[in-house]
Steps between C-alpha positions, in 0.01 A plus 500: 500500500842555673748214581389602870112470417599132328675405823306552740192344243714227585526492857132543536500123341748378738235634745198349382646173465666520833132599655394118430582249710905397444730292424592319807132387515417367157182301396569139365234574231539551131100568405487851588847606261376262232132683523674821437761365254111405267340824554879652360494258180753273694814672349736329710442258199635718236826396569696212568622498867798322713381417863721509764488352872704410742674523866767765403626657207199548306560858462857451379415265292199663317708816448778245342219334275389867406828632461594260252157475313508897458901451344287281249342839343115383678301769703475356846313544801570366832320478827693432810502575886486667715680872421764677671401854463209512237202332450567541104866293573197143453377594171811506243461609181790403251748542800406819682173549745197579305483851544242727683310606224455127350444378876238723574322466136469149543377539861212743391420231186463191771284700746163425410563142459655480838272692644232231369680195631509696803157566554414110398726417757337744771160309424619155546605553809893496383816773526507700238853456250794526706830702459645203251210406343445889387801496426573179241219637321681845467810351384326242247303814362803720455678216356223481203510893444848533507496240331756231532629184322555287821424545862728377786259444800678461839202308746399728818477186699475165483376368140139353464282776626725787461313749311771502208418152438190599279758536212574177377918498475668339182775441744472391876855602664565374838825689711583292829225429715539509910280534751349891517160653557385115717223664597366577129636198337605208747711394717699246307696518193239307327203673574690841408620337129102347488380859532808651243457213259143643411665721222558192281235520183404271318812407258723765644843510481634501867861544612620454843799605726655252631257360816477313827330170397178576701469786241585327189301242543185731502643678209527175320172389602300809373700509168407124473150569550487830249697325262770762474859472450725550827867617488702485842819663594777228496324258244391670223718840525728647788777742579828396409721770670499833659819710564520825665565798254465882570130574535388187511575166385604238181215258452517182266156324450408170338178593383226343335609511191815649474846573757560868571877579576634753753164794464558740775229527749469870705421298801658360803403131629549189343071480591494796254688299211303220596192746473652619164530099395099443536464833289689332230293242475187690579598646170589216297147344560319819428672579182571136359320267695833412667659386178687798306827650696487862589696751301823549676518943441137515599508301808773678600386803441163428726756350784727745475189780527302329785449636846399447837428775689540391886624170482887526615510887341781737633322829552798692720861531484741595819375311620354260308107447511359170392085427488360165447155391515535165683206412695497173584798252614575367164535823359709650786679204439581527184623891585741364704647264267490777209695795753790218596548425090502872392640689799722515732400731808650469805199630686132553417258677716130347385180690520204291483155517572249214427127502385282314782394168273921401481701281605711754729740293689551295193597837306712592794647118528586596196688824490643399847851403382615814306329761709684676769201665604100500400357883473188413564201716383180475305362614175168670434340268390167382745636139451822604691604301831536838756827552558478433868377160449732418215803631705389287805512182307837579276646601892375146585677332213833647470559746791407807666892586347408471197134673469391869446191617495396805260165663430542575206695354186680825441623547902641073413662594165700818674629281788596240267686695210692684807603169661574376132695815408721469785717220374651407180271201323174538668154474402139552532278281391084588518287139486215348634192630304485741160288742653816567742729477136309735367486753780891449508554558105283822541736656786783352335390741163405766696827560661717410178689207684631360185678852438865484666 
């Protein structure tokens, strides 16, 4: 077969899985994945796993964990969402997407045990596997034929009945938790960290970003009652320092077991050193139970090497493009914070569109003080406010002065780069939901906006 035969192999997975009922709507039930997980040999335990939950920054902070974990010499795989362009982006295979051929192998090997729990769903009256339930089973399949050493697993939502939590995690990792997705997981702090706290096995190592007390107190209780060992941000380990450097940033970390001097991070955001600070010790715990000190080449080495696509990523030059995958006020936030520390604009045009289930005027609250102007538009995605009705409100909140309305993200990003490129030191910068980033980052390849 050609490379073209393998790809579009691959697409016709991305199909299938998008056929079943999606993401936005997922089942809090973990019988039907852990049915299918049996009738597969259960080879998500055939390798030793880190768990991660969390508000925001799970994704950055599982491709930190990975990043350095891979500069160790092991054969990783990590599942994370959602993707930007490519359904193969979830499932990573020692750093890159698994690749069409493997993807669609591994699809064709789960089918008849899928297509079982399907049909025993059907008769009891129940849906059959949805979207991420297909798909955890995917990943933890491809993980054991690839195979790896260690899995990174990056929760879909929530914690105790997301599907991924049929694997039981050596290490529980918790990034900040906020309030996101009340309608799935509850409207207070402490219901949400309840729900995320369901990760924690039975002895577990857990480690914990620094949290609101609500949270940590459910943390604490769960570890309590699985006797495992809990680490928190600013007790047992924290970050030290960050400086601004070119690319990125100077992080020192007091880690578990050791203190790691000025390693250069390739990220902006003191949230992302932060992130990088909970990877550390994610680390620590899975390779020495907390207690041996990471060795200084190889962590920087797996710092130095880590990305994260979409999350405060220049993708255009004159002028300058920025995409960030904030979705939520505390992540928008944090975006904020991170573009005052690392640049200096002296305008920025923002295009944002925002999925239906979010927090828009908190998001828009939010970006409020450095935009001069919201481009307002929507993504493809079906969970997409319509433009109309997300222009309506952002008029409503800032200003009829200050809102456009577009109909599509490429007609936003053309107003925006011209009203950026007319003035030294301006900016776009493309938030509000990663379906939207990713749209932007394709157009942004496309037409070569990096080239000068």
């Amino acid at each position: 077969m050609s490379d073209d035969d393998f790809r579009a192999a691959g697409d016709a997975v991305s199909e299938a899985l998008l056929r079943r009922v999606g993401e936005a709507a997922p089942r809090p039930r973990l019988e039907p994945t852990r049915r299918a997980m049996e009738l597969l040999g259960d080879p998500q335990n055939s390798y030793p796993i880190i768990h991660i939950t969390g508000t925001n920054g799970k994704t950055s902070t599982s491709r930190i964990t990975e990043s350095i974990l891979r500069a160790y010499g092991l054969r990783t795989g990590l599942l994370s969402s959602p993707h930007l362009t490519r359904m193969n982006e979830r499932i990573t295979i020692d750093g890159l997407p698994i690749s069409d051929q493997a993807l669609a192998a591994n699809w064709d090997d789960i089918q008849p045990y899928i297509q079982m729990v399907d049909a025993e769903l059907l008769a009891a009256g129940e849906e059959p596997l949805t979207f991420f339930e297909a798909l955890t089973v995917l990943a933890f399949a491809s993980f054991a034929d690839a195979p790896v050493d260690v899995a990174v697993v990056e929760v879909g939502m929530g914690g105790e009945w997301d599907s991924t939590n049929v694997a039981d995690g050596q290490v529980a990792v918790f990034t900040p938790i906020a309030l996101d997705h009340t309608t799935r997981l509850g409207n207070t702090i402490n219901e949400i960290a309840r729900t995320k706290s369901g990760i924690i096995k039975p002895a577990a190592s857990v480690v914990s970003a620094s949290q609101s007390i609500e949270a940590a107190s459910e943390l604490e209780r769960a570890a309590e009652l699985t006797e495992s060992a809990l680490s928190t941000e600013g007790d047992q380990f924290e970050l030290l320092a960050s400086r601004v450097a070119v690319g990125g940033q100077l992080i020192s970390v007091r880690g578990l077991a050791g203190t790691y001097e000025e390693l250069f991070l390739p990220m902006y955001g003191t949230h992302q050193a932060q992130n990088a600070a909970v990877a550390i010790a994610a680390v620590e715990s899975f390779l020495g139970a907390g207690t041996q000190p990471l060795v200084g080449e190889v962590l920087t080495e797996g710092l130095a090497t880590a990305t994260s696509p979409g999350r405060l990523q220049l993708v255009g030059i004159e002028p300058s493009v920025l995409v960030d995958a904030a979705h939520n006020p505390h992540g928008a936030s944090a975006l904020v914070t991170a573009l005052g520390e690392y640049f200096d604009f002296e305008g920025i045009a923002v295009v944002v569109g925002i999925l239906a289930d979010k927090d828009a005027q908190g998001i828009i609250a939010a970006l409020d003080p450095i935009a001069d102007g919201f481009y307002v538009t929507t993504s493809h995605s079906g969970r997409s406010l319509p433009v109309d009705d997300l222009a309506d409100e952002v008029s409503g909140w800032v200003g009829a002065e200050k809102t456009t309305r577009f109909d599509d993200v490429a007609s936003a990003l053309e107003s925006a780069r011209e009203w950026a490129g007319s003035a030294p030191r301006r900016a776009v910068l493309v938030t509000g939901s990663i379906t939207l980033v990713g749209e932007a980052m394709a157009l942004a390849t496309a037409g070569e906006w990096m080239k000068s």
